[in-house]
C-alpha positions as CSV (number, residue, x, y, z in Angstrom):
1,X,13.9,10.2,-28.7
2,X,15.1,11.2,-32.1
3,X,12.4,10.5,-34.8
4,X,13.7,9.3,-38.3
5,X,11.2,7.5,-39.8
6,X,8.2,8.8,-38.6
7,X,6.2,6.1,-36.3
8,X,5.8,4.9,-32.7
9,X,4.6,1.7,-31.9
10,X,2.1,2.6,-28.7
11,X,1.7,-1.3,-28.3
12,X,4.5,-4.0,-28.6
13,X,5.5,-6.9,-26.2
14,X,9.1,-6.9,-24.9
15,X,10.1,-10.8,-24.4
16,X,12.1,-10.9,-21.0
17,X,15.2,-12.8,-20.8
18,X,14.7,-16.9,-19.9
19,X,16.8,-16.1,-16.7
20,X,15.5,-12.9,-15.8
21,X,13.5,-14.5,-13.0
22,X,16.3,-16.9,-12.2
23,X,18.9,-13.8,-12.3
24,X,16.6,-11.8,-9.6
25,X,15.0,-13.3,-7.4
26,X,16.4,-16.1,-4.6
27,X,16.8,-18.8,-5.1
28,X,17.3,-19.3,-0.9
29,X,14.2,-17.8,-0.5
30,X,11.6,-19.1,-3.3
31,X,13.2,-22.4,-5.1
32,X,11.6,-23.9,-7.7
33,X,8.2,-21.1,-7.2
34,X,10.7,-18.9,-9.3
35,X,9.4,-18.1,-12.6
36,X,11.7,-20.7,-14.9
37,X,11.7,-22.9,-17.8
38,X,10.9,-26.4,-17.6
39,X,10.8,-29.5,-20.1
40,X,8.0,-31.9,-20.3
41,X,6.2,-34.4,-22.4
42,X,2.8,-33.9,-20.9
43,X,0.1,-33.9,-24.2
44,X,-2.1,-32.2,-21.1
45,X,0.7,-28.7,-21.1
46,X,0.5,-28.3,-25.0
47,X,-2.4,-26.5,-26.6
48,X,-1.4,-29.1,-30.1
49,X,0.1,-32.3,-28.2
50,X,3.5,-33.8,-30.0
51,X,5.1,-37.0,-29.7
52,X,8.7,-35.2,-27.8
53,X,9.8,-33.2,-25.3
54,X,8.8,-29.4,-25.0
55,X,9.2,-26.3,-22.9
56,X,6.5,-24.5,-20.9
57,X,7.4,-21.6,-18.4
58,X,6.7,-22.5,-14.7
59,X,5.2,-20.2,-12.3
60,X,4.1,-21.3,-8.3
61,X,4.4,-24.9,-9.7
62,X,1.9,-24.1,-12.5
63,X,2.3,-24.3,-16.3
64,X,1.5,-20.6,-17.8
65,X,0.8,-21.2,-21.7
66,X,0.7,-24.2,-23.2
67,X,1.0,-22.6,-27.0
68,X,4.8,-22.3,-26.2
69,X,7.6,-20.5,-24.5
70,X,7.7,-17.3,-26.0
71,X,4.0,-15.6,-27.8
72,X,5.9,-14.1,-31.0
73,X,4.3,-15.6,-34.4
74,X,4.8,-12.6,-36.4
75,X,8.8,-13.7,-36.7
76,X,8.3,-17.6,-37.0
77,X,7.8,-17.9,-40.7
78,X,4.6,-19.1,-40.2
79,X,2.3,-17.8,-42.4
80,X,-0.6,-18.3,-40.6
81,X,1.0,-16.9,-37.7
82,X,-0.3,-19.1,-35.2
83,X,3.3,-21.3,-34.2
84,X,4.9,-20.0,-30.9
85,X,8.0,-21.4,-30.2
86,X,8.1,-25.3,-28.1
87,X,11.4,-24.6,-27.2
88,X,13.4,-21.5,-26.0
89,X,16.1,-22.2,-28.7
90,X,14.0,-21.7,-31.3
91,X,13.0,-18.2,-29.6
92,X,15.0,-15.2,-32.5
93,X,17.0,-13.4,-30.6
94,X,15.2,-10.4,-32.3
95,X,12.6,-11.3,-29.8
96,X,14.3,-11.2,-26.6
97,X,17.6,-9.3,-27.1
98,X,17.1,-5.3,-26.8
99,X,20.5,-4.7,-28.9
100,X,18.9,-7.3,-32.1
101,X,15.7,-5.4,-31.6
102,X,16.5,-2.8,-32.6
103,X,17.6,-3.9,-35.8
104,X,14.2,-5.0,-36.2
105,X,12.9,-1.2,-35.2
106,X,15.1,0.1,-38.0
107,X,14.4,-2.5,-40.9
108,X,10.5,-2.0,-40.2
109,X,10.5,1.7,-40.2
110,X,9.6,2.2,-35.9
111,X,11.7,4.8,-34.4
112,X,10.1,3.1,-30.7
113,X,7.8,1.2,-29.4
114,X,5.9,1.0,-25.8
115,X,6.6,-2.2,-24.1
116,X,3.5,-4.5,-22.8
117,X,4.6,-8.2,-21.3
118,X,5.2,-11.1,-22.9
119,X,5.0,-14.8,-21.3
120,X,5.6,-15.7,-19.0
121,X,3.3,-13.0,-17.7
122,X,-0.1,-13.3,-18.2
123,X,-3.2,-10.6,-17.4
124,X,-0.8,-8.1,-16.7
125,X,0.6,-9.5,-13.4
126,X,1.4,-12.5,-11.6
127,X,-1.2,-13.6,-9.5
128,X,0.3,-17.2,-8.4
129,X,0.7,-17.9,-4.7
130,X,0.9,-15.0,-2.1
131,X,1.4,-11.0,-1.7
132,X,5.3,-11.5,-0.8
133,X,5.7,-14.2,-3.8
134,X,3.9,-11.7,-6.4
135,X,5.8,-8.5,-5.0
136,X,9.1,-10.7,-5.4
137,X,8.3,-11.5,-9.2
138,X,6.9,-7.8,-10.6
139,X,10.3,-6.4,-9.0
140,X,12.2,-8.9,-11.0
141,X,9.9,-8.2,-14.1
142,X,10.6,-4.5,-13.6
143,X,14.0,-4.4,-12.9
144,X,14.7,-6.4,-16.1
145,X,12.4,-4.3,-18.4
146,X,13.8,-1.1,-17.3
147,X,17.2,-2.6,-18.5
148,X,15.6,-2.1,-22.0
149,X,15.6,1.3,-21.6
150,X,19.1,1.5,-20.8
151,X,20.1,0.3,-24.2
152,X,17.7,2.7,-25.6
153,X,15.9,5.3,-25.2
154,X,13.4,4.0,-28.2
155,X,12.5,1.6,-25.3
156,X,9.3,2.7,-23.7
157,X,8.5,0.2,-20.5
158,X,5.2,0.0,-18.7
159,X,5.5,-0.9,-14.9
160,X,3.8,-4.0,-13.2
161,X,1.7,-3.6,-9.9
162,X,1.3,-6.3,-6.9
163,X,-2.4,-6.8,-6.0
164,X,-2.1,-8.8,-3.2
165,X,0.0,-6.6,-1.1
166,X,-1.6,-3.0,0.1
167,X,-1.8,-0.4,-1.3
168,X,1.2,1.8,-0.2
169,X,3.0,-1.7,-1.7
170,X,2.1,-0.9,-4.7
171,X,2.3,2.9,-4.3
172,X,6.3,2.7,-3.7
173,X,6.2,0.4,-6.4
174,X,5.7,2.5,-9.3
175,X,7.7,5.4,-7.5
176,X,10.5,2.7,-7.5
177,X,9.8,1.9,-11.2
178,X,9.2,4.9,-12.5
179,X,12.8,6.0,-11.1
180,X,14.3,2.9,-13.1
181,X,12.7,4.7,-16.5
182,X,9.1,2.7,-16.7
183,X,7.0,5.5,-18.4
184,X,3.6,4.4,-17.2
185,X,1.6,1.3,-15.8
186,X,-0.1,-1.6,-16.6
187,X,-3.3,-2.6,-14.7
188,X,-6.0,-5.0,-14.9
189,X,-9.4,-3.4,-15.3
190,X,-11.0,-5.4,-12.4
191,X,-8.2,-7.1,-10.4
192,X,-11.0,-9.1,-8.1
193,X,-12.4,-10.9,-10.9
194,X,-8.7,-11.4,-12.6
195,X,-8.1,-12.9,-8.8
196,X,-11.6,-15.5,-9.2
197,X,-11.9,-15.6,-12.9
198,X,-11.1,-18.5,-14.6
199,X,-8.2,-20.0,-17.2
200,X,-8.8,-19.7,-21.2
201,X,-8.1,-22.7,-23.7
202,X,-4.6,-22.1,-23.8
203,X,-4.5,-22.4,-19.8
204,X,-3.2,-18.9,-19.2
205,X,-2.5,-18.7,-15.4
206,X,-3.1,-15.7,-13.7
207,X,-6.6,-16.6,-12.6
208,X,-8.3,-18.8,-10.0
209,X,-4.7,-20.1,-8.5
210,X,-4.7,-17.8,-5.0
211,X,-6.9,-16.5,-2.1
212,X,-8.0,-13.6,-0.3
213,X,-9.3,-10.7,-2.3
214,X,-8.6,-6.8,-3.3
215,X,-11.3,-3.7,-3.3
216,X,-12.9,-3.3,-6.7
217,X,-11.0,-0.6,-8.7
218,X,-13.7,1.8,-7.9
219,X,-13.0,1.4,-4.0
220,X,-11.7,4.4,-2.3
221,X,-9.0,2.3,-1.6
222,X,-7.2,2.9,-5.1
223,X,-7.0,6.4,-4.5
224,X,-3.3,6.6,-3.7
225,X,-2.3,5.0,-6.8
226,X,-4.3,7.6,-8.7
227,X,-2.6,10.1,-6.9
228,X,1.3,8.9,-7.4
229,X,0.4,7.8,-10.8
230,X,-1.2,11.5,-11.4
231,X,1.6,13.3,-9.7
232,X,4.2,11.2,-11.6
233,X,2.5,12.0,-14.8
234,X,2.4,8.2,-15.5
235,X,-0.4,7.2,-18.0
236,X,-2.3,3.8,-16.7
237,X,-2.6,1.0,-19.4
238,X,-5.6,-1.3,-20.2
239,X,-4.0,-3.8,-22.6
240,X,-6.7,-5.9,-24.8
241,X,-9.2,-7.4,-23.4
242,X,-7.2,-5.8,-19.7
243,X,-7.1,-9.3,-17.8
244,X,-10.9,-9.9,-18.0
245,X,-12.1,-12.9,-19.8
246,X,-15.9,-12.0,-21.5
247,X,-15.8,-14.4,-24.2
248,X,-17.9,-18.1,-24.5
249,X,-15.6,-21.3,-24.5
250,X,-13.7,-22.0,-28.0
251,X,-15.3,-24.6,-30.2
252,X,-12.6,-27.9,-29.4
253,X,-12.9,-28.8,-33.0
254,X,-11.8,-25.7,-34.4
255,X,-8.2,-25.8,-35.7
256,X,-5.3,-23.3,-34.1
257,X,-6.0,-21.0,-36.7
258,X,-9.6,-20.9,-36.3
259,X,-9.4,-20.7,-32.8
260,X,-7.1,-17.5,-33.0
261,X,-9.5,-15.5,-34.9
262,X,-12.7,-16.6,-33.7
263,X,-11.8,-14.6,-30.2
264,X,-9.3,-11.9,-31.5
265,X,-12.0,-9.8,-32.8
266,X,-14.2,-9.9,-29.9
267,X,-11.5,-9.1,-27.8
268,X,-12.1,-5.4,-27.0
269,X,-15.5,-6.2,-25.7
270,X,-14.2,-6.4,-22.1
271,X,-12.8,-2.7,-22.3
272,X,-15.7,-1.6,-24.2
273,X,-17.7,-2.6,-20.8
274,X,-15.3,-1.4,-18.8
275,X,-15.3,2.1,-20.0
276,X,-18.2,3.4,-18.7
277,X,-18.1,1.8,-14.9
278,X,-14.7,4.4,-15.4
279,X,-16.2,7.3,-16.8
280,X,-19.4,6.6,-14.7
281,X,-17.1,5.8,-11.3
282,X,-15.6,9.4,-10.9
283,X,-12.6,8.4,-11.0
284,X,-11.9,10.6,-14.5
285,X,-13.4,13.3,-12.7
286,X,-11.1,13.0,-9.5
287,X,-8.0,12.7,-11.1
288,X,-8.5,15.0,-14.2
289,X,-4.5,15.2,-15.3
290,X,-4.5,11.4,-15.3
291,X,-4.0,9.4,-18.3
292,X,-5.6,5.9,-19.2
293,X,-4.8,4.2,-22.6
294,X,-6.9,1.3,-24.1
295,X,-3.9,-0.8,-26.4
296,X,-4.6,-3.8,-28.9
297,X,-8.4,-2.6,-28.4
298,X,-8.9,-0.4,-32.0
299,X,-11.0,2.3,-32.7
300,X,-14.3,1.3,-34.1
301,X,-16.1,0.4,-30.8
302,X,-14.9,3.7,-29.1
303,X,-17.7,5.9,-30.6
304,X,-20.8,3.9,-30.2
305,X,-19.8,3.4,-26.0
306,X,-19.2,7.4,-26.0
307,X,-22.7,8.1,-27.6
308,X,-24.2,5.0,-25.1
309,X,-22.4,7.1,-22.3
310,X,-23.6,10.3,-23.5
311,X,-26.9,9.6,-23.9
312,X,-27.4,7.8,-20.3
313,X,-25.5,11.2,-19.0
314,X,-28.0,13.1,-20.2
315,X,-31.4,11.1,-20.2
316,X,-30.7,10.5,-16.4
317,X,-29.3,14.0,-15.7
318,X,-26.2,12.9,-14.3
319,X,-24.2,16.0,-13.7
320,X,-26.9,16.5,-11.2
321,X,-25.4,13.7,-9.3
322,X,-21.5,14.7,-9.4
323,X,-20.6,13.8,-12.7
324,X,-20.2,16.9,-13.9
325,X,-18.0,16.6,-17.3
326,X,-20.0,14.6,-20.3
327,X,-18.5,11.5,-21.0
328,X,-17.2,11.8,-24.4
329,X,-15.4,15.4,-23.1
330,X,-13.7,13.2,-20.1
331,X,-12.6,10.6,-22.6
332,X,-10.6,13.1,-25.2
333,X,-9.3,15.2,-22.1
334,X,-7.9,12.1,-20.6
335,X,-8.0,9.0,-22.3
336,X,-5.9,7.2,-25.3
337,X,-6.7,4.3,-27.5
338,X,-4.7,2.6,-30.6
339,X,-4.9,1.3,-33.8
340,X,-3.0,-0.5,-36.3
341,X,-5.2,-1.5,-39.6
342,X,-8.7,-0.1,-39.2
343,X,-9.6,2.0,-42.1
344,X,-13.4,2.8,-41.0
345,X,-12.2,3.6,-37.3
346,X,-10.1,6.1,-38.9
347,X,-13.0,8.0,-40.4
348,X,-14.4,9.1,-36.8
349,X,-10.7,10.2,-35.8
350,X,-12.6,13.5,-35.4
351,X,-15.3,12.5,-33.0
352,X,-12.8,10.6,-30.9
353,X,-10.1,13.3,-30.9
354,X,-7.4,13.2,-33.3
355,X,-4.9,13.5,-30.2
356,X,-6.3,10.9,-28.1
357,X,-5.5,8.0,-31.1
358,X,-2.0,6.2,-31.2
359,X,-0.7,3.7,-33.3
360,X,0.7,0.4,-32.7
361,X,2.9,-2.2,-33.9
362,X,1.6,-5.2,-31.6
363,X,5.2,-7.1,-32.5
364,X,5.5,-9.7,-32.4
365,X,2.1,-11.7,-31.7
366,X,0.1,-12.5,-35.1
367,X,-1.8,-9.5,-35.7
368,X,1.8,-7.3,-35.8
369,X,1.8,-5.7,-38.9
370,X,5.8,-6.3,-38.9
371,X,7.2,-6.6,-41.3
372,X,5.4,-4.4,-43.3
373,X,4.4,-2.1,-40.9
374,X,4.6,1.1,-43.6
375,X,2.9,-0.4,-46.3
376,X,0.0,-1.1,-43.3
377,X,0.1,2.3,-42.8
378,X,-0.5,3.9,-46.1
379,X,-3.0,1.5,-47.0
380,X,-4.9,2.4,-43.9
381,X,-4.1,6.2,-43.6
382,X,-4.3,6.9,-47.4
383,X,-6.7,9.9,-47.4
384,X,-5.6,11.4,-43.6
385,X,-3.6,14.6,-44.1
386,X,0.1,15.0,-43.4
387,X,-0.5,17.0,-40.0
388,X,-2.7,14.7,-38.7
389,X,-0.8,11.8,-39.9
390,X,2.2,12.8,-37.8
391,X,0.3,12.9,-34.8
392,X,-1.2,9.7,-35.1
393,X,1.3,8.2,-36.7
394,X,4.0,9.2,-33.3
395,X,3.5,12.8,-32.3
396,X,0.9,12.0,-29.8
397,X,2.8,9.1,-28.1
398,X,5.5,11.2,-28.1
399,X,3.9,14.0,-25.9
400,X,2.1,11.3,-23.4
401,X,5.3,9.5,-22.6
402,X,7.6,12.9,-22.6
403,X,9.6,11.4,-25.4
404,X,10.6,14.9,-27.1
């Protein structure tokens, strides 16, 4: 990837295609279960009932999001940022079409950005129904990412992985992906409670809506993803709050906006518990040239659950019982997180480790800091030298994904 203006976007959301489901998967074979577009005038499907007709994506016969057909506020002259689209038409095609977007790369100043989903996946995967119906729909979601990357080589894409299917499923899975051009994968942090946990306000599917169960991710039974995913040299992504919902029940009087911000800042509290059931599980240890990002998850949390981690380490003298590495030495050998307008998060850069930090773009939900995505960064990196700038600014995303 040739850098001209300086910045990578380690987190953005590429917006498939209505008919990318409809394109690739058959029609013979799973009818109207195909993830597709529909029109209704249920109040029940919108998150802010209207008097007309809508569109909601359908998955397994269930309604997805009720905000809207397409999560991209940042380009919706709204300046509250909290419309989503009620109809695909209204969707900018700087949204969905890889050729436009890139217009909207060069006009904001982002030589590339990595690609997390956009409705209508939700948690990272696609939980409706069964193992052959899920397997069916991350191929399709796949295949029509990696087309991205085609167009450009500024394209990063992260692969999808079926849950419900074994292991070795999922194994020749990202081999397959990872052949098409996806650079890494995304993953829940804790598929079985993903699998039994329960929908959000805005009815996010994903959770609750099959059977049947899969091994915690600590389970030996994991280990030959870790391996294809280490021998690939494939980073594994945890993406916000990485599928697990942590947070109390939204106030039903608050308005949209209020609603949006009273959970957005809490949202890293699901990795921040996460983290140490990884560090703590051995896994980090096991698998010591594999990579783990945290995205849309900042900085500012990072050092208090590395001191917590630290200081259990060595109060209970856990090197004595196999984990051998201190906690915060695991995390800045193998383990990446972003940010994208924290000034004070920046200040500990150091204690993190100036090459584990990335920064990100998050277009084109509400907090994106399109189109002003320079002016965010020289407010917020305004006394960070030049060398360090460049690596947090796109040299360090540049050596994870192999971009140079």
């Amino acid at each position: 990837m040739n850098i001209s203006h300086g910045l990578i976007s380690a987190d953005s959301h590429g917006q498939l295609d209505k008919n990318t489901f409809l394109d690739r998967m058959s029609k013979a074979r799973w009818g109207e279960r195909i993830p597709h577009i529909i029109e209704t005038r249920d109040p029940a499907l919108m998150a802010e009932p209207v008097d007309h007709a809508v569109e909601r994506w359908l998955i397994n016969g269930k309604v997805v999001d009720t905000r809207g057909v397409c999560n991209c506020p940042a380009v919706m002259d709204d300046p509250r940022r909290t419309y989503h689209p009620q109809r695909w038409e209204e969707v900018p095609l700087k949204v969905y079409d890889p050729v436009e977007r890139l217009k909207v790369l060069d006009e904001d100043g982002v030589d590339g950005e990595v690609l997390f989903p956009n409705p209508p996946v939700q948690n990272a995967t696609f939980l409706q129904g069964d193992a052959e119906f899920e397997l069916a729909c991350i191929r399709a979601y796949n295949d029509g990412l990696a087309e991205w990357s085609e167009v450009s080589p500024r394209y990063i894409p992260l692969a999808l992985i079926p849950y419900l299917s074994d292991i070795g499923v999922a194994v020749a899975e990202v081999e397959r992906a990872v052949k098409k051009g996806h650079k890494g994968i995304l993953m829940v942090a804790e598929p079985n409670l993903v699998l039994h946990g329960r929908d959000d306000l805005f009815g996010l599917a994903g959770t609750g809506s099959t059977t049947g169960s899969v091994p915690r991710i600590n389970d030996p039974y994991w280990n030959p993803l870790w391996d294809v995913c280490q021998e690939l040299d494939v980073p594994i992504h945890w993406h916000a709050n990485a599928g697990i919902v942590l947070r109390p029940p939204s106030w039903r009087a608050y308005n949209r906006a209020q609603i949006t911000v009273s959970f957005i800042p809490g949202g890293l509290s699901a990795v921040c518990q996460f983290l140490p059931n990884l560090i703590f599980s051995g896994n980090l240890e096991r698998y010591p040239r594999l990579k783990w990002v945290c995205a849309e998850t900042g900085l500012g949390w990072i050092n208090y659950a590395l001191e917590a981690c630290d200081h259990e380490w060595e109060r209970r003298r856990l090197w004595t019982e196999g984990v051998v590495t201190r906690p915060s030495e695991q995390f800045r050998r193998q383990m990446y997180v972003c940010f994208w307008f924290e000034k004070v998060g920046l200040e500990s850069r150091h204690t993190i480790g100036i090459d584990n930090i990335m920064w990100q773009s998050d277009y084109p939900h509400n907090t994106s800091t399109y189109p002003d995505s320079w002016a965010t960064v020289e407010r917020t990196l305004v006394d960070v030298p030049a060398e360090e700038r460049e690596r947090l600014l796109y040299a360090n995303a540049q050596n994870l994904y192999k971009l140079a």
